[in-house]
N, C-alpha and C positions, 0 to 999 in steps of 0.2 A: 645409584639406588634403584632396585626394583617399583614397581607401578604402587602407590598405596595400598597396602593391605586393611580392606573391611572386615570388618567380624561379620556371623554368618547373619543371615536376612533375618530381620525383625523388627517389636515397636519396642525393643530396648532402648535407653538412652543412648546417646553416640559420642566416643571423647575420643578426640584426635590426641596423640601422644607424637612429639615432636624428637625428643632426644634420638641418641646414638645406637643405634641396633644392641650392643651390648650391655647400655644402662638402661634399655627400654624393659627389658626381661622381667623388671620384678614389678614394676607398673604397670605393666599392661596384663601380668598372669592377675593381682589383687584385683585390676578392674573387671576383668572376667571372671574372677570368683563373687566380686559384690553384684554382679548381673548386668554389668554395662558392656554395651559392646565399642569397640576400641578400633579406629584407623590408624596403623600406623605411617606418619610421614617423618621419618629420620632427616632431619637436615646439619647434622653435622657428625663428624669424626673427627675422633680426635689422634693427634699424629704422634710423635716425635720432634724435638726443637730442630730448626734448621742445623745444628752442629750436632746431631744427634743426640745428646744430652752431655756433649764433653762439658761445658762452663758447669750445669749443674754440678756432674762427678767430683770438678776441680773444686766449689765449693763447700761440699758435704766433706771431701777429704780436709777441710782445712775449719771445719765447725767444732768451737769446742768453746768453754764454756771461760776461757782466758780474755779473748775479745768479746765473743758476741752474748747479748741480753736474750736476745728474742731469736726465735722464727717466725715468720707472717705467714698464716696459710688464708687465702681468699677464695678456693674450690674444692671440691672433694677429685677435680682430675690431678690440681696442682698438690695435693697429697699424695694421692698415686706414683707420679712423678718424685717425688720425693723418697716414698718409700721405697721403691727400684732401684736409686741412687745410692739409698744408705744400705740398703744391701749389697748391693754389687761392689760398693767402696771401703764400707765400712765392716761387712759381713756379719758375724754375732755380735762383736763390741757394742755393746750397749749406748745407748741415746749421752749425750755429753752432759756431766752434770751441770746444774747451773744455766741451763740453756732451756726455757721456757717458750711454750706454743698458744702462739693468738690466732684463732681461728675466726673466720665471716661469721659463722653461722650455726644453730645445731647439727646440720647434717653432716656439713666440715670436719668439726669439731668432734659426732660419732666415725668418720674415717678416720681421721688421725688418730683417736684413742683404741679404736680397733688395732691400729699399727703399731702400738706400743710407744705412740709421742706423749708427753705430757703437758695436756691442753688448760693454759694456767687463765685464760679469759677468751671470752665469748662475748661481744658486745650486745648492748639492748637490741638492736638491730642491725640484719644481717646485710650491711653495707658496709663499703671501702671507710667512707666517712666517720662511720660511726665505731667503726675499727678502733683507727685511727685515735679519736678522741678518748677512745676507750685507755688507752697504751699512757703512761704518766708521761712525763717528759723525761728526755735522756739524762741521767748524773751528771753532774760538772766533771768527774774525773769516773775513770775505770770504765768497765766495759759498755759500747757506746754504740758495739755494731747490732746491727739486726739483717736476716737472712731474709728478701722475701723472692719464693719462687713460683713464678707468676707466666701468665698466658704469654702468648708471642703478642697480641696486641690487646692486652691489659693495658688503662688507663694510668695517670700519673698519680692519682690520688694518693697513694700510700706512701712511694717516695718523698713526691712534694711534702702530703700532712706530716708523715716523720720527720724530714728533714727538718721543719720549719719548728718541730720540738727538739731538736737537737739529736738526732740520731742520725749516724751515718748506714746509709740503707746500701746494699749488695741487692741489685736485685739481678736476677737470672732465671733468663727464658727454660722454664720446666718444660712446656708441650707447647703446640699449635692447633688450631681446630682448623680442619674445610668443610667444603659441601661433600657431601660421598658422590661418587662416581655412577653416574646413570639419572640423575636425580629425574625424577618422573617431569610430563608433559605438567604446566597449569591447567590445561582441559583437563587431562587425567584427573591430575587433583580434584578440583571442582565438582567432578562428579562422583568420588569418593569422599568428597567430605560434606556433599549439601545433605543436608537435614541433618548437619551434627551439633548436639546442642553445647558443647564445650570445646576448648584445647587449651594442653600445657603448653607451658614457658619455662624453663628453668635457665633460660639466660639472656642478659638484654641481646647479643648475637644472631640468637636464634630466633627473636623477634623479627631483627633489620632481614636476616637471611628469610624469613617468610614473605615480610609487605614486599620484599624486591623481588622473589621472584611470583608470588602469587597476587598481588596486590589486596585489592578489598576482596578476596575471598577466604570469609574468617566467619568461625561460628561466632554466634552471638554471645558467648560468654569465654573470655580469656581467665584460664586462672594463672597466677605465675608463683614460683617460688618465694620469691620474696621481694623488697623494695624495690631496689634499683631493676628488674625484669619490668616487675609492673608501672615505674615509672618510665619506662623505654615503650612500653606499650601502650601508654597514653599518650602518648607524647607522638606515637605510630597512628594515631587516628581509630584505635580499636576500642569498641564501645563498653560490653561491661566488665572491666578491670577487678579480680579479686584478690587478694594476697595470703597465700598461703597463712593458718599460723596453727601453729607454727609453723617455721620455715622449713621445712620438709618434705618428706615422700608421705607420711603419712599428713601431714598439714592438708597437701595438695588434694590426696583421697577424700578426706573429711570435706576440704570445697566444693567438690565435686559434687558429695554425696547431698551436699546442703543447696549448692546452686540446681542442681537439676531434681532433687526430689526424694525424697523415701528411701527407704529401705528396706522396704517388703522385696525387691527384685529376686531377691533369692530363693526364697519360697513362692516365688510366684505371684507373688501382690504387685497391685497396677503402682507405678510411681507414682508419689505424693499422695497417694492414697491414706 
């Protein structure tokens, strides 16, 4: 990764944006149009599965609406993933009838519907858990399976809670995440990012991937996407914890725009003014 990128000098507010150089694009142009200026520190990329996506492929060729109930979608990368796969495997043939998509969260849930998935539930809240509970329990008979295609080190929650309601889960490694390649100095950081009055989260990873390599150097206000982010980042010792809501790109903007102040920026009015 290149040295942190500051926006240009001034008494604008300051938000560090953490994400993937090519997810960061549309957050970081909005916070530079609402008048904020923006460091960016990318701390993760997202790759390709160690088998390059063969188990997926083998999966999606074998999705149809005989066996399986569900898809589980738990990201908007694990979408992506997905929608590569049924392209490449499945090409125009349409989505399998009968075969429904549970998504984490609204942002999820606007990818996969952009993709042409049919996103039949959205839990109260954009956690594994609350997925989970969301999903009835599996039928005594017929179709039992569910497809969930998840990070290389996604948690067992979704397995486990299906399992334990009677579904047999398939799950299969979609993507991986690492650090990008160059990642800047902690002094570097630090001095790109003092005086800055916020930073995203959009995932508990990217939390662990900060306090380890930067430790306590964190602006004073964390905003995170949604639950399980912001409860990794309490749990990380970081002091004001916000929660997007909604859980989104725009959720995250509106925190922002409420945690550090006003809305004159654009026209030229002092913040909080």
């Amino acid at each position: 990764m290149a040295e942190p990128r500051p926006g240009a000098a001034g008494s604008r507010p300051t938000v560090v944006v953490t994400r993937s150089v090519g997810d960061n694009a549309s957050l970081t142009a909005e916070l530079e149009r609402r008048g904020f200026e923006v460091v960016a520190v990318p701390l993760v990329e997202v790759e390709a599965p160690a088998d390059g996506g063969a188990a997926l492929a083998r999966a999606v060729a074998t999705l149809d609406g005989e066996e399986h109930r569900w898809v589980v979608l738990t990201s908007v990368n694990g979408v992506r993933a997905l929608a590569r796969a049924l392209s490449a495997v499945r090409g125009g043939r349409s989505w399998p009838a009968g075969v429904d998509v549970a998504a984490v969260g609204p942002s999820t849930a606007a990818e996969a519907r952009a993709a042409g998935m049919p996103v039949a539930l959205v839990p109260p809240e954009a956690t594994g858990a609350s997925l989970v509970a969301s999903l009835p329990p599996a039928p005594a008979t017929g179709r039992v399976r569910v497809l969930a295609p998840l990070a290389e080190l996604a948690g067992s929650t979704i397995e486990d809670g299906l399992g334990a309601k009677g579904w047999t889960v398939d799950r299969v490694e979609a993507y991986r995440t690492a650090a990008p390649a160059g990642t800047a100095t902690a002094t570097a950081t630090a001095e790109c990012v003092s005086g800055a009055g916020a930073i995203t989260f959009f995932s508990p990873s990217v939390v662990d991937r900060w306090i380890e390599r930067f430790g306590g150097t964190v602006p004073p206000v964390a905003v995170c996407i949604g639950p399980s982010t912001a409860r990794r980042a309490r749990e990380r010792g970081l002091g004001r914890v916000i929660v997007a809501e909604p859980h989104t790109e725009a959720g995250v903007l509106g925190a922002l725009e409420r945690a550090l102040g006003g809305s004159d920026r654009r026209s030229g009015g002092r913040p909080g003014a």
